[in-house]
N, C-alpha and C positions, 0 to 999 in steps of 0.2 A: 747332870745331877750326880758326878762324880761322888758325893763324898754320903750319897741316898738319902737325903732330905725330903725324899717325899714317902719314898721308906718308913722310914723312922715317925713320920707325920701320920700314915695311913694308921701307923703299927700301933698308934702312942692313944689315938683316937677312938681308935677297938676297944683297946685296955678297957676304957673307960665308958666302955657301952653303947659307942655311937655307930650305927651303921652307915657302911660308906658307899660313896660313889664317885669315879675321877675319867677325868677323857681330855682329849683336844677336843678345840671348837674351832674352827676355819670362819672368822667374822664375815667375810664376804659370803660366803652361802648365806647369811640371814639379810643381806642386803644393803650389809655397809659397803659403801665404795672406796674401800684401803683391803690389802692383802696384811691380816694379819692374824694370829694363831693365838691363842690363847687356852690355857691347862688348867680347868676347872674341879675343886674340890666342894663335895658334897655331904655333910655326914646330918644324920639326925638321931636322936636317943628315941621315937617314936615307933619307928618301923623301919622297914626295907627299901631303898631307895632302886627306882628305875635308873636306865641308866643314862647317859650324859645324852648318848647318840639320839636314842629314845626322847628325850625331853623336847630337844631345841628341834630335829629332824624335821616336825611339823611346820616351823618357821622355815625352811627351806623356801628360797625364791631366784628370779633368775637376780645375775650381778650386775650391779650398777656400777657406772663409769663417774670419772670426775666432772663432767660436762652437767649429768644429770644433777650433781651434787653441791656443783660451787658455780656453773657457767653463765648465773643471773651478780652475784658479788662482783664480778674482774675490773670494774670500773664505779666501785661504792667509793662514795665521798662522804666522810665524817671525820669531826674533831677525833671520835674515838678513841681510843688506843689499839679497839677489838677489833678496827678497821684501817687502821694504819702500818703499812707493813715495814719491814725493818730497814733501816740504813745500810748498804755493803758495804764491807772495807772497798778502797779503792783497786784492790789487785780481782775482789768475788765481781765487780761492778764490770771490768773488763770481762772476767770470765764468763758471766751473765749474757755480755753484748757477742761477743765468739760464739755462744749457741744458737743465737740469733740469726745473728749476721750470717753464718755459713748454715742456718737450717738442721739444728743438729740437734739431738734427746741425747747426747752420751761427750761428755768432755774427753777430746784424745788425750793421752796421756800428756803429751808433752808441753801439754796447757794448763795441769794441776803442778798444785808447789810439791817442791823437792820433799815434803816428808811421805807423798803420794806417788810421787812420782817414782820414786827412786828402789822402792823396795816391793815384792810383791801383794798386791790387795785381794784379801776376799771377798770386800765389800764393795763392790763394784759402781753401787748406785751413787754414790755422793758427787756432789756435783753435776749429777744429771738434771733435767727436767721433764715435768709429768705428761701424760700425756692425753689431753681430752677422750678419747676412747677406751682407755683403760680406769681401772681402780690404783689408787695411790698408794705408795707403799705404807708399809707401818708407819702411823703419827705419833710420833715422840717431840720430848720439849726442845729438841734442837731442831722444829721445823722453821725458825727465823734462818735459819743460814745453811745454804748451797752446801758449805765443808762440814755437816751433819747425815748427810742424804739428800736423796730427788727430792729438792722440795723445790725447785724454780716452776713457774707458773709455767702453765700450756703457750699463753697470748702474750702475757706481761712481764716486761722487763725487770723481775723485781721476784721473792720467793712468794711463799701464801703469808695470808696475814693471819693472827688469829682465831678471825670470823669465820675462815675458809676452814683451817684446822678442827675447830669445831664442828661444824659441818658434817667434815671426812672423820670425826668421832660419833655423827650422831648426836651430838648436842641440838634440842628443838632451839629454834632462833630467840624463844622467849625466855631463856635465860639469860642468867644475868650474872655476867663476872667481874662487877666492880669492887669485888671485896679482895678482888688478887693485889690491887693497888701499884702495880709496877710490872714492866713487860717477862723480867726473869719469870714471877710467880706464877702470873698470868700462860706462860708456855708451860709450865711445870704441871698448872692445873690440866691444862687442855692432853699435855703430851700424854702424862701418869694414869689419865682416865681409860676405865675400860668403855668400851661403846656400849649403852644403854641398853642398844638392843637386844644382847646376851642378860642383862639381866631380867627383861623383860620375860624372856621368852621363860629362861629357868622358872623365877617366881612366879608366873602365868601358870604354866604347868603343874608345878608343886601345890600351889593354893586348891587346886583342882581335888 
């Protein structure tokens, strides 16, 4: 937050008489199965707010893995879309069958293309695949494709679909995403979404 945007947010908020509250949340301590972080702001014009840690703490549970979370989907058959996983290029399809073939959660380098290859990465996980005993990394809307992130299945030749991404967001199965209408929107909805569970927990709290 180089240029203090949450600064200037916190500061801007006060002005105006609202009491605040701000923290990380680590999703996976509430028992989502993805490692992912997210920076929660708080304010109310009513009173004094507790604080972040305070709130959700009580949700505390141990971590779920992807096995728990997606290991009944790996072989769902439907027309869907929300069930149908994406097409590889023909170079990600080879790269897909290499992790396979040789037994391997981390693409050596010299098997990513030249814009990966060639120059130093901080992002290490792309092109990897997940691993049924662990939590999945952050779900963003480029889980259709390998050259986004670990998003190649534990079992299946092929990334997560959808149905799976949802899942690993904490979407209950009884929703319903046919209003995205096309696979872009549809990843955007799923990717963009905070995990439900955080909101649960905050609103649970505060109603309190």
């Amino acid at each position: 937050d180089k240029s203090g945007v949450l600064d200037k947010t916190l500061s801007m908020l006060r002005e105006y008489g609202y009491h605040t509250a701000h923290g990380l949340v680590d999703i996976s301590r509430l028992g989502v199965p993805q490692r992912r972080r997210r920076h929660i702001v708080l304010a109310s014009m009513e009173r004094s707010l507790p604080s972040i840690e305070s709130l959700v703490s009580g949700y505390y549970c141990s971590p779920t893995d992807l096995e728990w979370a997606i290991g009944d989907l790996q072989d769902t058959k439907t027309e869907s879309i929300v069930d149908t996983p994406s097409n590889p290029s023909r170079d990600n399809r080879a790269r897909i069958d290499y992790l396979f073939d040789n037994n391997l959660y981390e693409l050596p380098n010299e098997e990513r293309p030249p814009c990966h290859r060639d120059k130093e990465q901080t992002y290490n996980s792309v092109y990897g695949r997940l691993r049924w005993d662990a939590p999945a990394q952050t779900i963003t809307s480029g889980f259709y494709s390998m050259c986004m992130g670990r998003y190649v299945h534990p079992s299946r030749r092929r990334t997560l679909t959808a149905h799976e991404a949802a899942r690993l967001q904490f979407f209950p199965d009884y929703f319903r995403f046919e209003a995205a209408g096309n696979r872009t929107a549809l990843a955007k909805m799923i990717g963009n979404a905070v995990p439900m569970k955080l909101s649960y927990a905050l609103v649970r709290e505060l109603f309190k």
